[in-house]
CHARMM-style PDB file with segment names, atoms N, HN, CA, C and O in Angstrom:
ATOM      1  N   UNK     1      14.872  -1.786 -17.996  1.00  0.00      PROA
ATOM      2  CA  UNK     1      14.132  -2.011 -16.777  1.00  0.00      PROA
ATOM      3  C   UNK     1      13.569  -0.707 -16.217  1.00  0.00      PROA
ATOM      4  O   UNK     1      12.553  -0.557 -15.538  1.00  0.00      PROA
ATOM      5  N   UNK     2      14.483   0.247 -16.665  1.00  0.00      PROA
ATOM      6  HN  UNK     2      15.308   0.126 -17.217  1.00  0.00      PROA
ATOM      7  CA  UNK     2      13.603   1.782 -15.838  1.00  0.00      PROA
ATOM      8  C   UNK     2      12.528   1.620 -16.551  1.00  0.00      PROA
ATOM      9  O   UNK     2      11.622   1.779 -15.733  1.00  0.00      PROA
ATOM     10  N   UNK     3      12.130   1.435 -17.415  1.00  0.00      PROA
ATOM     11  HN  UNK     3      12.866   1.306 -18.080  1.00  0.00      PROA
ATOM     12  CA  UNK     3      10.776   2.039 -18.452  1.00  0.00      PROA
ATOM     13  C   UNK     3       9.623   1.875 -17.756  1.00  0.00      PROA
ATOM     14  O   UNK     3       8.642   2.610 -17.876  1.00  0.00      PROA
ATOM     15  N   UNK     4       9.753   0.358 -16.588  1.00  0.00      PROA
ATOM     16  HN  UNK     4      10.549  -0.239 -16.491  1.00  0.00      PROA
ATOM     17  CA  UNK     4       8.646  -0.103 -15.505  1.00  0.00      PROA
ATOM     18  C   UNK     4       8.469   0.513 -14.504  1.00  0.00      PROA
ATOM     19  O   UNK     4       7.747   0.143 -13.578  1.00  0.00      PROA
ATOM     20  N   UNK     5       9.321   1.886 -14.567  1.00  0.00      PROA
ATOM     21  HN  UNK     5       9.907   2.186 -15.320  1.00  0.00      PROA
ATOM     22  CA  UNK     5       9.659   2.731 -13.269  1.00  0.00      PROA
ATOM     23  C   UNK     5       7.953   3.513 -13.244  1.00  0.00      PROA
ATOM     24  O   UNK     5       7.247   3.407 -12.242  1.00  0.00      PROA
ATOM     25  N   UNK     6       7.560   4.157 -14.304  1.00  0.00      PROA
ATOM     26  HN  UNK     6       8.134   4.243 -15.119  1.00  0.00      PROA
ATOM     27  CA  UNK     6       6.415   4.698 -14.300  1.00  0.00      PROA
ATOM     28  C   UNK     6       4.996   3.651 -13.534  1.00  0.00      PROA
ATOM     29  O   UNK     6       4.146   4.171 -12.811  1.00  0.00      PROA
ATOM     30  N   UNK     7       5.003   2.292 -13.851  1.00  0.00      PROA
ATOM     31  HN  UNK     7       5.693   1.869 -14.438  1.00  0.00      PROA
ATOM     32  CA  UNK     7       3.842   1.960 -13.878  1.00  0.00      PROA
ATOM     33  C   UNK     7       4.529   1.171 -12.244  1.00  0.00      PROA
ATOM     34  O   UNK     7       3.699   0.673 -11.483  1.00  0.00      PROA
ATOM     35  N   UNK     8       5.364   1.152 -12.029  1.00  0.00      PROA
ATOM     36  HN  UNK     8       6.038   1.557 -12.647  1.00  0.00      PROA
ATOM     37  CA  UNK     8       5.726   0.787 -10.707  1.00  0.00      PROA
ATOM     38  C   UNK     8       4.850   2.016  -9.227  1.00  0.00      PROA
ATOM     39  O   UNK     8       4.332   1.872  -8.119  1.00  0.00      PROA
ATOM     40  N   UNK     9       5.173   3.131 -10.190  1.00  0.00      PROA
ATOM     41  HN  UNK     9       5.593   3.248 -11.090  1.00  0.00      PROA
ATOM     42  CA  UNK     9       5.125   4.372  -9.348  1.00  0.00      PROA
ATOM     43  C   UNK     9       3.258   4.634  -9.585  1.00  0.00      PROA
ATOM     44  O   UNK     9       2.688   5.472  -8.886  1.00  0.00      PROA
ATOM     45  N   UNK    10       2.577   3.911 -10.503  1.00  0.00      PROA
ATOM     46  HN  UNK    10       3.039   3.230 -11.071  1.00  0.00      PROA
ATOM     47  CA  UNK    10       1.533   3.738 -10.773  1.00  0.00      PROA
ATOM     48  C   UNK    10       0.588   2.749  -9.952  1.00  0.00      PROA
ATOM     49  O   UNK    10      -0.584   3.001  -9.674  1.00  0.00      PROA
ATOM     50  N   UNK    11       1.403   1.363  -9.539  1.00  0.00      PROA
ATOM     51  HN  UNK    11       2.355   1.157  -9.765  1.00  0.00      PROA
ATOM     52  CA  UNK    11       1.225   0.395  -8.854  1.00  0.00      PROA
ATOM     53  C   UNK    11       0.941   1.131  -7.341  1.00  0.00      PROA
ATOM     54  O   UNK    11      -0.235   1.118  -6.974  1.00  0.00      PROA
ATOM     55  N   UNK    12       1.816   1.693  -6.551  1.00  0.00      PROA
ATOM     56  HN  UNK    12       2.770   1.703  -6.849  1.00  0.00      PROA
ATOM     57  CA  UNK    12       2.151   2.944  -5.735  1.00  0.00      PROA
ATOM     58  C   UNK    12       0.811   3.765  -5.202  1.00  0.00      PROA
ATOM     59  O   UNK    12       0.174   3.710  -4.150  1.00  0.00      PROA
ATOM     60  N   UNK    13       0.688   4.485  -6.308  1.00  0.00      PROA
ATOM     61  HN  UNK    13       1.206   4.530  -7.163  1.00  0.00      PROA
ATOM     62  CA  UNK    13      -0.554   5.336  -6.367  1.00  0.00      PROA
ATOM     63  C   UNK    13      -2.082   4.197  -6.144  1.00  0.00      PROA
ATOM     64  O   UNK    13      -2.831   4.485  -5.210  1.00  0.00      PROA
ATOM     65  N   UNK    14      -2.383   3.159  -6.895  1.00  0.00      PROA
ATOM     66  HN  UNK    14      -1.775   2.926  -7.654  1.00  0.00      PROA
ATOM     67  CA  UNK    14      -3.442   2.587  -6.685  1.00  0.00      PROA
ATOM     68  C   UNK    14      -3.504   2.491  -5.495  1.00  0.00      PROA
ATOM     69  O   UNK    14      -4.137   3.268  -4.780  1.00  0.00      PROA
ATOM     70  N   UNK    15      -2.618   1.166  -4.959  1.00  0.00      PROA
ATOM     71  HN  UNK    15      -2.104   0.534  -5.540  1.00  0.00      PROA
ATOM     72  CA  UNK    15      -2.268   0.985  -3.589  1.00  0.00      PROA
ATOM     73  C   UNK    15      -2.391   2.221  -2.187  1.00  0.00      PROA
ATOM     74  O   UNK    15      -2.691   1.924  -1.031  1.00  0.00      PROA
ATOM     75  N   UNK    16      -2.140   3.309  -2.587  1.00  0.00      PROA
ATOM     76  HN  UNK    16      -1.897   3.550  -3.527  1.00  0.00      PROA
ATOM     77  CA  UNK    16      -2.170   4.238  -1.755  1.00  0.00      PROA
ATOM     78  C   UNK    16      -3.844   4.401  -1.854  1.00  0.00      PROA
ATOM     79  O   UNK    16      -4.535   4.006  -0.915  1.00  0.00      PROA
ATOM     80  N   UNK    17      -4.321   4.876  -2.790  1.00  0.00      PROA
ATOM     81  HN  UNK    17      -3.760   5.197  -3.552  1.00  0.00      PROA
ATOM     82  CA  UNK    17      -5.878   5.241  -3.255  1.00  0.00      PROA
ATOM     83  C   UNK    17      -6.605   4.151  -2.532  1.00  0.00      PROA
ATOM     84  O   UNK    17      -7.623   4.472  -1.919  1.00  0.00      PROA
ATOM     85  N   UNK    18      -6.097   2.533  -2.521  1.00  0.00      PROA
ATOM     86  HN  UNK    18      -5.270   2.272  -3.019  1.00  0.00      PROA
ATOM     87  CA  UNK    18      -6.947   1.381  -2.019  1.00  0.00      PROA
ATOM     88  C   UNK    18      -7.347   1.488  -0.339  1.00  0.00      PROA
ATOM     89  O   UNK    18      -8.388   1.222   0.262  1.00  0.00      PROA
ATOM     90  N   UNK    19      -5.428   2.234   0.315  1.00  0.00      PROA
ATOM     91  HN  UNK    19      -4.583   2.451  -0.173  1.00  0.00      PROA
ATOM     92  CA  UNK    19      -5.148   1.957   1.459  1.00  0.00      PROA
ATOM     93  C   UNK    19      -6.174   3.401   1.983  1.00  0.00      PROA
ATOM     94  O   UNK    19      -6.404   3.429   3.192  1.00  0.00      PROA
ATOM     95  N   UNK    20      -6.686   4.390   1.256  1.00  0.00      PROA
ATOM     96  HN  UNK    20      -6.499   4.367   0.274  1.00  0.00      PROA
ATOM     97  CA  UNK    20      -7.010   5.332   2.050  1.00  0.00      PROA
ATOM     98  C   UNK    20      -8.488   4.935   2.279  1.00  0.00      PROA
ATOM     99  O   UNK    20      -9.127   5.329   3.255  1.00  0.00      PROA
ATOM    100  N   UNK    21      -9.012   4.092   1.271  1.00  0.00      PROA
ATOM    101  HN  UNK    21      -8.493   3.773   0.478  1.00  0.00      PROA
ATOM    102  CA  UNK    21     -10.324   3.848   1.363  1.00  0.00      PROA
ATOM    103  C   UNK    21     -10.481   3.154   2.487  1.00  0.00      PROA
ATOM    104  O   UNK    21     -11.237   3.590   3.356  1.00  0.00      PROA
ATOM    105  N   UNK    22      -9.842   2.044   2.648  1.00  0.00      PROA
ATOM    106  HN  UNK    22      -9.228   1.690   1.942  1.00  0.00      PROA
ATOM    107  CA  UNK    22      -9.804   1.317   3.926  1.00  0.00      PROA
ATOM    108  C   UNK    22      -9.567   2.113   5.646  1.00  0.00      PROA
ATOM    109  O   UNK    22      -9.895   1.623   6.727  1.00  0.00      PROA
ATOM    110  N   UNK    23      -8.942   3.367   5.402  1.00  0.00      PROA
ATOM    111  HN  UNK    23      -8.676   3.765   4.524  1.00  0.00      PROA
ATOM    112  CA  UNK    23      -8.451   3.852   6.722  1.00  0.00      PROA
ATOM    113  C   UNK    23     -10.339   4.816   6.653  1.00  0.00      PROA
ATOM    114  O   UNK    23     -11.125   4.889   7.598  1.00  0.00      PROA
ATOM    115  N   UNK    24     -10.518   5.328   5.403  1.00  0.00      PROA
ATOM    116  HN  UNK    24      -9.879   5.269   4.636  1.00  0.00      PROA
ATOM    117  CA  UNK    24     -12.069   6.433   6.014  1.00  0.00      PROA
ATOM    118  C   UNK    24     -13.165   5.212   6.021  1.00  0.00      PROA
ATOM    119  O   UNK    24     -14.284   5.414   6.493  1.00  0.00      PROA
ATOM    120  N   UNK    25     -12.813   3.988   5.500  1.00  0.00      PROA
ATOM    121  HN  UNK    25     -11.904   3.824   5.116  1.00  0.00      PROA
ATOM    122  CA  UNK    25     -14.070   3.074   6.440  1.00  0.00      PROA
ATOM    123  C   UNK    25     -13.736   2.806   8.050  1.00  0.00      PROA
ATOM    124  O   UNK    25     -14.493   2.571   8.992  1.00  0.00      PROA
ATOM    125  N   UNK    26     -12.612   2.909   7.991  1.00  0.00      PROA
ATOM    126  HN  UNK    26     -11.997   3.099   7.226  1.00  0.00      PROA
ATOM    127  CA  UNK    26     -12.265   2.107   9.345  1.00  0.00      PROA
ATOM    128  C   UNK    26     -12.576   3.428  10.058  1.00  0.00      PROA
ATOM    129  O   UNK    26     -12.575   3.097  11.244  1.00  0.00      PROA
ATOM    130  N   UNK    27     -12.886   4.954   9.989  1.00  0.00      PROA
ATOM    131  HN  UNK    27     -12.887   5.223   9.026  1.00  0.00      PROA
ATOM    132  CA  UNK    27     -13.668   6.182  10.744  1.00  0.00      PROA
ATOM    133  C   UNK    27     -14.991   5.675  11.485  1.00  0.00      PROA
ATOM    134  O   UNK    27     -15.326   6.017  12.619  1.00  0.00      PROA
ATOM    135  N   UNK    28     -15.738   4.733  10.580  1.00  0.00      PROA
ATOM    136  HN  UNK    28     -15.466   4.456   9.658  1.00  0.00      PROA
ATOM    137  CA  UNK    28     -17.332   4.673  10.880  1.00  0.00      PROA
ATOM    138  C   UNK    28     -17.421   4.062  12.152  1.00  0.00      PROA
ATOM    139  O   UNK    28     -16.921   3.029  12.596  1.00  0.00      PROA
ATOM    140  N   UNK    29     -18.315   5.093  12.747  1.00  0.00      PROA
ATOM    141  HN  UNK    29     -18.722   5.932  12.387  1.00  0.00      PROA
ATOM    142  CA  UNK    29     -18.223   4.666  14.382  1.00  0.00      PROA
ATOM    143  C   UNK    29     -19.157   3.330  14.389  1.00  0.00      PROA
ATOM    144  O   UNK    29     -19.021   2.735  15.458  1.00  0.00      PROA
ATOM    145  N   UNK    30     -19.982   2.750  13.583  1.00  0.00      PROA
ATOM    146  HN  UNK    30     -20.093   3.233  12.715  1.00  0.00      PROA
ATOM    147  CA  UNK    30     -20.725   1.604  13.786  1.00  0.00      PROA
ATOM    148  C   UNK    30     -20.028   0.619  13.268  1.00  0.00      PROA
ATOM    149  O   UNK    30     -20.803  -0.255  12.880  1.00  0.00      PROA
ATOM    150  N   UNK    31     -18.743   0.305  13.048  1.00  0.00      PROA
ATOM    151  HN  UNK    31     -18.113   1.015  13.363  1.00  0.00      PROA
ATOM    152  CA  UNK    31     -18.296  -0.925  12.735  1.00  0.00      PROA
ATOM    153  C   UNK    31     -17.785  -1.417  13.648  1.00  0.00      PROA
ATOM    154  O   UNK    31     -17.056  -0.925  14.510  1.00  0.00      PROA
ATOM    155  N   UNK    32     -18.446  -3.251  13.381  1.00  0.00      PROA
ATOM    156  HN  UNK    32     -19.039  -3.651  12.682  1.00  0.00      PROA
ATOM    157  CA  UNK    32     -18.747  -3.995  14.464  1.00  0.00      PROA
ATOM    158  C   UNK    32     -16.443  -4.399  15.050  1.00  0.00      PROA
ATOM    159  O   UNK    32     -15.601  -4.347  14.154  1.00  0.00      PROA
ATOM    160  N   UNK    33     -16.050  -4.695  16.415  1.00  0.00      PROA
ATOM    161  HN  UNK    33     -16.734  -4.737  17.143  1.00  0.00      PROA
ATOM    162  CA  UNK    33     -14.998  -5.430  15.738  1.00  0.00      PROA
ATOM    163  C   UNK    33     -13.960  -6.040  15.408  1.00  0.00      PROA
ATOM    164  O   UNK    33     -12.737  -5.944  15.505  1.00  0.00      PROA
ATOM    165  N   UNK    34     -15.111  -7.008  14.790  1.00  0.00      PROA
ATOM    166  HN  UNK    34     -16.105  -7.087  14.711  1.00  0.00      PROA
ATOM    167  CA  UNK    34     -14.686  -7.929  13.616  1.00  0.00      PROA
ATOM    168  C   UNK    34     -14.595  -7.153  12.622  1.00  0.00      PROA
ATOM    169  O   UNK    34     -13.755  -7.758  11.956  1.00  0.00      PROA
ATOM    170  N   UNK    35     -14.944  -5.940  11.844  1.00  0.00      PROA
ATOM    171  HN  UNK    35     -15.626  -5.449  12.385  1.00  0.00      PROA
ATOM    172  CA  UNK    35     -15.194  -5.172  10.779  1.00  0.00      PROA
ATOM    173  C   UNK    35     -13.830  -4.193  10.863  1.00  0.00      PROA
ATOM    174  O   UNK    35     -13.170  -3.858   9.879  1.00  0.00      PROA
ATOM    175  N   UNK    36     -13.628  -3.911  11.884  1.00  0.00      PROA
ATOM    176  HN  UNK    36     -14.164  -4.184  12.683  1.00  0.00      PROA
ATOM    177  CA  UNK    36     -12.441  -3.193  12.295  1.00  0.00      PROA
ATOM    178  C   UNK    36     -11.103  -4.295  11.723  1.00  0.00      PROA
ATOM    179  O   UNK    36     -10.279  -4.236  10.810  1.00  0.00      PROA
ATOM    180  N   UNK    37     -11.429  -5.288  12.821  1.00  0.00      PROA
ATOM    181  HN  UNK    37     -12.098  -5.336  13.562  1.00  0.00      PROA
ATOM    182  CA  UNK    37      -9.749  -6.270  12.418  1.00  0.00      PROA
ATOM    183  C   UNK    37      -9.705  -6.659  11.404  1.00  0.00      PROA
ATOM    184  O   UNK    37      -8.604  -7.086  11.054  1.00  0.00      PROA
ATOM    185  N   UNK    38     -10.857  -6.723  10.397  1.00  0.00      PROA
ATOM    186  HN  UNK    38     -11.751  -6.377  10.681  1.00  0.00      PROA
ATOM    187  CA  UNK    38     -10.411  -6.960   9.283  1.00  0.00      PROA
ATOM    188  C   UNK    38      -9.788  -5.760   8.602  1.00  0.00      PROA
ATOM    189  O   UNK    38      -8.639  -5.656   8.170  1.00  0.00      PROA
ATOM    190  N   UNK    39     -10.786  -4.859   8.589  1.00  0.00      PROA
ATOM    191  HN  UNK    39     -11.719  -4.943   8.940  1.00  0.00      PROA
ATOM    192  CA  UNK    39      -9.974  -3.434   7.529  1.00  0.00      PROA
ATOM    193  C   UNK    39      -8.371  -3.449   7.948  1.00  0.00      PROA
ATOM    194  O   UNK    39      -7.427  -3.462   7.157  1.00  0.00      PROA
ATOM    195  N   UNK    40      -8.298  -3.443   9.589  1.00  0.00      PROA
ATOM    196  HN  UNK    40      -9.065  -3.433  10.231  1.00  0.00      PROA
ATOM    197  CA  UNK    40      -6.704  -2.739  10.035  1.00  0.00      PROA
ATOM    198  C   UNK    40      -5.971  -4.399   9.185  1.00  0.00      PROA
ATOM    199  O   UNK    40      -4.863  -4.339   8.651  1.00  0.00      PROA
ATOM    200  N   UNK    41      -6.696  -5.597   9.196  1.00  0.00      PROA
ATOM    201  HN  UNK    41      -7.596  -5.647   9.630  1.00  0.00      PROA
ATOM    202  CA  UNK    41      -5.214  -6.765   8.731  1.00  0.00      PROA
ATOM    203  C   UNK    41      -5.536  -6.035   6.575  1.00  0.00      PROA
ATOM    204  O   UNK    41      -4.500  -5.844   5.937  1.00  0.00      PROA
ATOM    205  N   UNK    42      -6.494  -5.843   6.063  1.00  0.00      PROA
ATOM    206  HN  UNK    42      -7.335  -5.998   6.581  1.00  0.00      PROA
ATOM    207  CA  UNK    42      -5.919  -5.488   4.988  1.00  0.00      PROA
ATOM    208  C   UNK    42      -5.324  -4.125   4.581  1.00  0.00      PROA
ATOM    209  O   UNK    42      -4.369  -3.987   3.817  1.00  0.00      PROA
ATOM    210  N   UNK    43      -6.127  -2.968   5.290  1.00  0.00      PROA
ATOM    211  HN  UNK    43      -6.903  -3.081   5.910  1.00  0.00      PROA
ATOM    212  CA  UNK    43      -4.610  -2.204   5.476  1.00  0.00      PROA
ATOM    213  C   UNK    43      -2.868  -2.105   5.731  1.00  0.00      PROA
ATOM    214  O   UNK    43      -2.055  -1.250   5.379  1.00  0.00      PROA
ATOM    215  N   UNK    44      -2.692  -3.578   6.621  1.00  0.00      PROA
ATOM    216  HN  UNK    44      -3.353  -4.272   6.907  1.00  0.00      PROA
ATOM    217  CA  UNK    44      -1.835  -4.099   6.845  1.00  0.00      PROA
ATOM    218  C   UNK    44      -0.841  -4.657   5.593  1.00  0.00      PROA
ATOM    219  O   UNK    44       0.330  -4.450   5.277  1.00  0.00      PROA
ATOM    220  N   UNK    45      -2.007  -5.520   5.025  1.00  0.00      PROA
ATOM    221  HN  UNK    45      -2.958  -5.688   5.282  1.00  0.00      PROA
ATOM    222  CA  UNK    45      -1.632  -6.375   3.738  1.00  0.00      PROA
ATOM    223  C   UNK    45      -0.888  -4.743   2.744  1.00  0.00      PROA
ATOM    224  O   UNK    45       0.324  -4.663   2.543  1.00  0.00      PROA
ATOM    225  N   UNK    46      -1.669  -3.864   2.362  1.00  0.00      PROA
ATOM    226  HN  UNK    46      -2.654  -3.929   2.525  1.00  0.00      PROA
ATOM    227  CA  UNK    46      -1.463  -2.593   1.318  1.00  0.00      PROA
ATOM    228  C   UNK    46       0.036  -2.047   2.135  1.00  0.00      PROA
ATOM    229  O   UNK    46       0.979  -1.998   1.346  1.00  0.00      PROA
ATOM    230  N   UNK    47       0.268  -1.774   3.094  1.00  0.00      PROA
ATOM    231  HN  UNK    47      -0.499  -1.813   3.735  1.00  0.00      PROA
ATOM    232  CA  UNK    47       1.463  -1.617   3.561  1.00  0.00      PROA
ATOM    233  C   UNK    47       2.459  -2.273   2.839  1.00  0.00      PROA
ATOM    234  O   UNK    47       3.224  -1.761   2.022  1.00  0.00      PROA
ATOM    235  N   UNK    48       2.376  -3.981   3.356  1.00  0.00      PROA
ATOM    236  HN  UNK    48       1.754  -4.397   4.020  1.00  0.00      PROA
ATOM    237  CA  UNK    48       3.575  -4.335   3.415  1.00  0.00      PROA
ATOM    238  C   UNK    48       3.340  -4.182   1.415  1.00  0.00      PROA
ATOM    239  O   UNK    48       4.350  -3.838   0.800  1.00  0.00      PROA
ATOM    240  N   UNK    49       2.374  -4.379   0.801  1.00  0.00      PROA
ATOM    241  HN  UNK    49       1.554  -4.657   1.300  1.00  0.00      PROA
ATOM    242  CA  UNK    49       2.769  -4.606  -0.674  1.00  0.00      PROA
ATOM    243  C   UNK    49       3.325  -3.456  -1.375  1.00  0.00      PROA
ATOM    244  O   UNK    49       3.900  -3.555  -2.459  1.00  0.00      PROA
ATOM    245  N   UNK    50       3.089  -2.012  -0.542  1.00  0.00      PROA
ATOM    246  HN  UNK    50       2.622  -1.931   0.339  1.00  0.00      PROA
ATOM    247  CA  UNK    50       3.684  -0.610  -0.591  1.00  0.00      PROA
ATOM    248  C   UNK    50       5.259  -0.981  -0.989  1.00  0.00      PROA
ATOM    249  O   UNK    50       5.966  -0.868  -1.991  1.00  0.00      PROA
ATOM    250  N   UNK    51       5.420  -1.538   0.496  1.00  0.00      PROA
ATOM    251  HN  UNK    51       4.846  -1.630   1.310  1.00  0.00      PROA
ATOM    252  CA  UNK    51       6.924  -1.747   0.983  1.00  0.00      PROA
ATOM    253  C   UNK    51       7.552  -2.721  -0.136  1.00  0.00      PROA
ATOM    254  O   UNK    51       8.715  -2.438  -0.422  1.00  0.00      PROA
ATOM    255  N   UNK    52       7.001  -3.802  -0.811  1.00  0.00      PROA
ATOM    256  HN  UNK    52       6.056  -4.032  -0.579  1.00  0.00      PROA
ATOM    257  CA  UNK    52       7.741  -4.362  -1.653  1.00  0.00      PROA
ATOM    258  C   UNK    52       7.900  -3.755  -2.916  1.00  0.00      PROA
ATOM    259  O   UNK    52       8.576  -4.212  -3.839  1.00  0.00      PROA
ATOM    260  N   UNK    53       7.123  -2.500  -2.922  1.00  0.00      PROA
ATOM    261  HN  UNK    53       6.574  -2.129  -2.173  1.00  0.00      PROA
ATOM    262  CA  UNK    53       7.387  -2.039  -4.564  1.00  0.00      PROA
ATOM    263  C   UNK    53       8.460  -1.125  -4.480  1.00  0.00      PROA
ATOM    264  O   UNK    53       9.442  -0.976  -5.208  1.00  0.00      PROA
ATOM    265  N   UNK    54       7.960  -0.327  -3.085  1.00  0.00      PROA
ATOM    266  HN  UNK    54       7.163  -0.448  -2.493  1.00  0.00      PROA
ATOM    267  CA  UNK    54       9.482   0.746  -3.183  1.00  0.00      PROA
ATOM    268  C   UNK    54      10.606  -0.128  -3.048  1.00  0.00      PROA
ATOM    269  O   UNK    54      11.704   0.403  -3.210  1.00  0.00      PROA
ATOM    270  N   UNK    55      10.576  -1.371  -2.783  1.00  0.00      PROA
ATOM    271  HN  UNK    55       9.683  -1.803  -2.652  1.00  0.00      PROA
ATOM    272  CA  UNK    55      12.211  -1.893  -2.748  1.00  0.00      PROA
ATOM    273  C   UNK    55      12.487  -2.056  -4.081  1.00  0.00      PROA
ATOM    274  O   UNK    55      13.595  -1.656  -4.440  1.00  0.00      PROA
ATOM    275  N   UNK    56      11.692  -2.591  -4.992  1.00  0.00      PROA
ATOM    276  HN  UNK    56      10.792  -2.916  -4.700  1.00  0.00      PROA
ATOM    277  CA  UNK    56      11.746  -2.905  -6.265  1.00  0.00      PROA
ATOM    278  C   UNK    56      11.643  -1.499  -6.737  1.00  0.00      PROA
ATOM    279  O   UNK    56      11.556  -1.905  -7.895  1.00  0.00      PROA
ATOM    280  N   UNK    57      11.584  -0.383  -6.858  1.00  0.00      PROA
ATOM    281  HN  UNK    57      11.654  -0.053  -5.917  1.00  0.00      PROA
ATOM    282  CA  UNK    57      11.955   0.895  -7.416  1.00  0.00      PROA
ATOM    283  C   UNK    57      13.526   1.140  -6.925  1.00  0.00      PROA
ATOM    284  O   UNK    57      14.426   1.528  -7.670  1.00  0.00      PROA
ATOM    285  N   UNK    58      13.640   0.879  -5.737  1.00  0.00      PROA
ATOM    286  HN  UNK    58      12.909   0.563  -5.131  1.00  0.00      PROA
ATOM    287  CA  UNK    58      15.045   1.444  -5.142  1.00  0.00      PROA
ATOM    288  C   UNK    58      15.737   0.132  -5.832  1.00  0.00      PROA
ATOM    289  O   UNK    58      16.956   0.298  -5.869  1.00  0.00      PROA
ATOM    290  N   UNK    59      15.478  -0.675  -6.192  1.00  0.00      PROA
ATOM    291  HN  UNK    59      14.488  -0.810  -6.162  1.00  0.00      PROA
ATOM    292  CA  UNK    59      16.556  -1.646  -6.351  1.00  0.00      PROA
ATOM    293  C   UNK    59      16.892  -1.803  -7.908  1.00  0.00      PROA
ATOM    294  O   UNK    59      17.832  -2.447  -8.372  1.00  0.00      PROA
ATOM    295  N   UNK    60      15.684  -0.896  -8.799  1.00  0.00      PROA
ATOM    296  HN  UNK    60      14.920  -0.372  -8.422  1.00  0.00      PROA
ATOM    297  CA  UNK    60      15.725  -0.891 -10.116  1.00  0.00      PROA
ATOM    298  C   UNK    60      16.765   0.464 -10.414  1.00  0.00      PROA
ATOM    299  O   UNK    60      17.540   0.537 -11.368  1.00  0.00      PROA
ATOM    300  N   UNK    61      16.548   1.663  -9.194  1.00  0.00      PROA
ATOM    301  HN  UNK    61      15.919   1.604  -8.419  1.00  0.00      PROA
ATOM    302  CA  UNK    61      17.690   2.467  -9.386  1.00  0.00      PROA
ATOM    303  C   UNK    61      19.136   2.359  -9.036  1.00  0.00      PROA
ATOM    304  O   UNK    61      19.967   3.264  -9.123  1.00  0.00      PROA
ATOM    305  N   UNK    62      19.322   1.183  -8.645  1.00  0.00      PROA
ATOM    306  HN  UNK    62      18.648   0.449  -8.575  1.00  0.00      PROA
ATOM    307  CA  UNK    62      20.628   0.967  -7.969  1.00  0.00      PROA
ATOM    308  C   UNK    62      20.489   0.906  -6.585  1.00  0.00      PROA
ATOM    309  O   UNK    62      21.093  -0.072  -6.144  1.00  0.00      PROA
ATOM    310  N   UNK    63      19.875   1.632  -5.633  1.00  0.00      PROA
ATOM    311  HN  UNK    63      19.384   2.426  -5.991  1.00  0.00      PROA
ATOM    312  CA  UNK    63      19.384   2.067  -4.776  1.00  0.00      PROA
ATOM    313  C   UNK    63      19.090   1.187  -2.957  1.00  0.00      PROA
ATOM    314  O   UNK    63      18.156   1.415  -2.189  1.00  0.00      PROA
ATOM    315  N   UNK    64      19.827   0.566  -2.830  1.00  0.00      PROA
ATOM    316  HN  UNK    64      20.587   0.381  -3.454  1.00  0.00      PROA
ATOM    317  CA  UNK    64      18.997  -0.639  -1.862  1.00  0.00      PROA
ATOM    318  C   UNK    64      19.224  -0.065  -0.645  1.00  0.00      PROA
ATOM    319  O   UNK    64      19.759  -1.015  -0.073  1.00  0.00      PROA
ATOM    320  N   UNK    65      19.186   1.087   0.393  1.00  0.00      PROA
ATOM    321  HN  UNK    65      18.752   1.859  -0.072  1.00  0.00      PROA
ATOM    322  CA  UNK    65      19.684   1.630   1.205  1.00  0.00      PROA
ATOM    323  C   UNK    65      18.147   1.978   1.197  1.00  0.00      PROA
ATOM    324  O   UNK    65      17.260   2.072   0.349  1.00  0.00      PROA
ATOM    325  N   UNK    66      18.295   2.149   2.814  1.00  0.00      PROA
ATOM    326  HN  UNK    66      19.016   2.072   3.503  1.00  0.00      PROA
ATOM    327  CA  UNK    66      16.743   2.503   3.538  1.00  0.00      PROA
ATOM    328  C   UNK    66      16.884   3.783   3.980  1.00  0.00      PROA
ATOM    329  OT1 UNK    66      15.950   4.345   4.551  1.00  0.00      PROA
TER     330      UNK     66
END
């Protein structure tokens, strides 16, 4: 099961790369918003799916402590 540790930590990285795109759109002073609440609910969404992988890394190391 570690061997998924890499592409877990890969999963991680996209997710981070997805979530930053969403925070330098959500900069542009002309978004209407509706354009806003959407970016901040799928930024939202990249969070919590953040949060389920590091549990699944911590829980593949033994690890379940916050």
């Amino acid at each position: 099961m570690k061997a998924d540790l890499p592409r877990a930590f890969a999963d991680i990285t996209a997710r981070l790369e997805d979530a930053h795109a969403l925070a330098v759109e959500g900069q542009r002073r002309d978004n209407s918003p509706d354009m806003q609440r959407a970016l901040a609910c799928h930024l939202r969404m990249a969070v919590v799916a953040m949060g389920g992988i590091v549990s699944e890394i911590k829980q593949t190391l033994g690890d379940a402590r916050d």
